[in-house]
N, C-alpha and C positions, 0 to 999 in steps of 0.2 A: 489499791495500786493506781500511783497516777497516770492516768493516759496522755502520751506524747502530746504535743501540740502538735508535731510534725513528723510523720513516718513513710517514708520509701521502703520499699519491701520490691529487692530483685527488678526494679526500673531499667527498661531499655530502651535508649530511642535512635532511631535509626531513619535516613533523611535519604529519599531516592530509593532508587532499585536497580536492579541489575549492575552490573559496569559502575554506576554513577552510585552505589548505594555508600553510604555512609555511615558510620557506626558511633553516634556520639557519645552514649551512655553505654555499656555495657555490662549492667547486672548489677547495681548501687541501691546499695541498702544503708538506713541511715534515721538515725531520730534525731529529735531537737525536744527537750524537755523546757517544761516552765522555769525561769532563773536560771536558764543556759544558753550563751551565745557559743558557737560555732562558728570558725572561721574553714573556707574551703580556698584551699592553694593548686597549683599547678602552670604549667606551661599554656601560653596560646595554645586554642584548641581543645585543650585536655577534658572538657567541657561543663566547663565552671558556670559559664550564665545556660548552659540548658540545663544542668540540674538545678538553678535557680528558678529560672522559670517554668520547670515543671513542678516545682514546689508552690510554687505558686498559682498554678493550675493557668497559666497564662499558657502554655503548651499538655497538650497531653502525651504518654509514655505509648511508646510500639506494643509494650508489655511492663509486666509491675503490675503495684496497686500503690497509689498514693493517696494518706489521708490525713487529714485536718482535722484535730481536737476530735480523733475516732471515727470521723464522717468518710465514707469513700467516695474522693471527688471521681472517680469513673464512673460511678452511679448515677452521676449527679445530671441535669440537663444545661445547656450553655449558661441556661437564667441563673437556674440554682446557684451554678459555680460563679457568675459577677457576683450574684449575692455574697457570696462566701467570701470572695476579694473585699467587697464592701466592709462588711460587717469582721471578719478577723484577721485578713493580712493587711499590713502596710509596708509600703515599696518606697524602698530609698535608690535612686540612681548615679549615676555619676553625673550627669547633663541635668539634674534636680527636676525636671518635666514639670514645672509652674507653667503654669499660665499667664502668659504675661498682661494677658488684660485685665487681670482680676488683682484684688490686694490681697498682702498675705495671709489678713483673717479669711478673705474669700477664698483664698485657696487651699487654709487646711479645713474650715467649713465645709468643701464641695463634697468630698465624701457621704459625709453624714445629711446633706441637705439633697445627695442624690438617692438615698437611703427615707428617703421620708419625714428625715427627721425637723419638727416645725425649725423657719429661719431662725428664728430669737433666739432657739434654744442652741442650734449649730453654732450659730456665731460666736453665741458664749464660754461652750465650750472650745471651739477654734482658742478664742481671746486665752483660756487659760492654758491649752496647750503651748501656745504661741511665748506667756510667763514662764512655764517652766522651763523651756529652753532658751530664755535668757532675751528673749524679743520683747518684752514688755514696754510698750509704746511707739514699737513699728507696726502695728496691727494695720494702720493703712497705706503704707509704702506698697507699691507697686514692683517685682520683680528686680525690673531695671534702675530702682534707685538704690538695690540691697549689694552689699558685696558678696564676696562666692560663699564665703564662710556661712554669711547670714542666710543666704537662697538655701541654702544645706540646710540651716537648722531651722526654717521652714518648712522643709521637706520630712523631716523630722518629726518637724510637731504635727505635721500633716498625718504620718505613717503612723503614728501613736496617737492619734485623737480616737475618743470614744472607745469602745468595748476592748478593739487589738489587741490580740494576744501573741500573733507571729510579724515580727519583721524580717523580711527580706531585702537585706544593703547589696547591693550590686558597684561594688570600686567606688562607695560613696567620699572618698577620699583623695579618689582622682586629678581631680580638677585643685585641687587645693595644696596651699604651702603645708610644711608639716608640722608650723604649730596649731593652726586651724582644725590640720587633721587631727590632730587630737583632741581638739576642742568636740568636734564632732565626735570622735571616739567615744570621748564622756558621756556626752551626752546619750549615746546609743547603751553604752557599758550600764549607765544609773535606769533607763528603761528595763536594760535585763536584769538586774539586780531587783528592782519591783515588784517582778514575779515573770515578765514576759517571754519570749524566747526567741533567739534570735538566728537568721543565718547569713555572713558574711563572706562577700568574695572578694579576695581582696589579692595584690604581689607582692604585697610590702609587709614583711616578716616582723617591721616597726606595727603595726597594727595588729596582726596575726596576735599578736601577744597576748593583747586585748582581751583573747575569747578562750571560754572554759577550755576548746577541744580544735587540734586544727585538724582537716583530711586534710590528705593531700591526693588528688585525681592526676593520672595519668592514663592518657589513650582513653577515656572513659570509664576507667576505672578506679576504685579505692586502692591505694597500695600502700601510706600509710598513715598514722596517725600521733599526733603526742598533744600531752598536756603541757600548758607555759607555765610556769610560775605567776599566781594571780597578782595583777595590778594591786596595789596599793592604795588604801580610800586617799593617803598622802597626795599621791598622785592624781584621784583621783578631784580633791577637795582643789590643787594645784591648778587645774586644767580650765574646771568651772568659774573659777574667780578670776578668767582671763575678759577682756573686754571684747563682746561682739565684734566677727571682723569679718 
């Protein structure tokens, strides 16, 4: 039996005390399997990026157990859990979080070369993540000479370099027109189709589409769920053959 990549088991989190307490999570349960993206919907609030970033151990739960390819990150110590961010999650945002002093190859590189991994080899690998999402020969443009489209799919090749097995998109589609977004779409769609497993937050029901399974959170909770009709590789072949932008 395969084990999740991603598993919430009754996750609560709760911000403040007394009067002021807040309730953002309350009681979400939830897997993400290898070659399955996940799309999470709901109203402001409803608390789409804290169950994101509690999956991503960037926050921890009031209560739950959440774990990573079996691991329990509550177990774990702060070190442990960067490690963990290092080595199997990748984070796509909607602001792309580049670095803007660095060039593209150095910025999906930075992971792995902050991971130990020798320069030569980081870069290399950078260089071909950076190919597969269709950058092949912007490797050293700089942030500010790329357009939103392309900072995205830098971000991208960034989140999926080396070992990853879980992405976490946070409204990676925000900032962008919506044939972009879909460009981007694809490209996250063909990671999960790889083997990887993905979890998307997204408001845009044009996207939602995208993923094997959508929740839908309200008030912190699961209420409910459906499947889309799977994208078509038609579509999918359509999207990729568009020109970086």
């Amino acid at each position: 039996m395969n084990v999740p990549l991603a598993e919430l088991s009754d996750v609560r989190k709760v911000y403040g005390s007394g009067a002021a307490e807040v309730t953002a999570l309350g009681g979400v349960s939830l897997a993400v399997e290898a070659g399955e993206l996940v799309a999470i919907m709901g109203a402001s609030g409803s608390g789409k990026s804290t169950l994101l970033a509690i999956t991503g151990t960037l926050e921890t739960p009031t209560a739950g157990t959440v774990r990573i390819s079996g691991l329990d990150a509550g177990a774990m110590t702060p070190r442990q859990r960067a490690r963990l961010r290092r080595r199997a999650l990748g984070f796509v945002f909607q602001d792309f979080n580049l670095v803007p002093t660095l060039t593209a190859v150095e910025n999906v590189a930075l992971p792995l070369e902050l991971d130990g991994i020798p320069l030569r080899e980081a870069r290399r690998a950078a260089a071909d993540s950076l190919g597969w999402v269709g950058l092949a020969g912007l490797e050293g443009r700089y942030p500010d000479d790329l357009s939103g489209g392309q900072r995205q799919r830098v971000a991208i090749a960034r989140a999926t370099v080396g070992p990853r097995e879980l992405i976490l998109a946070d409204e990676p589609t925000g900032a962008l027109d919506s044939d972009t977004g879909e460009v981007v779409l694809t490209m996250l769609r063909r990671r999960i189709d790889e083997g990887a497993g993905g979890l998307l937050v997204t408001h845009d029901a044009r996207y939602a589409a995208w993923a094997d399974r959508v929740v839908f959170l309200k008030d912190g909770r699961i209420v409910d769920e459906s499947r889309p009709e799977p994208v078509s590789m038609d579509a999918l072949d359509a999207s990729a053959r568009q020109e970086p932008s």
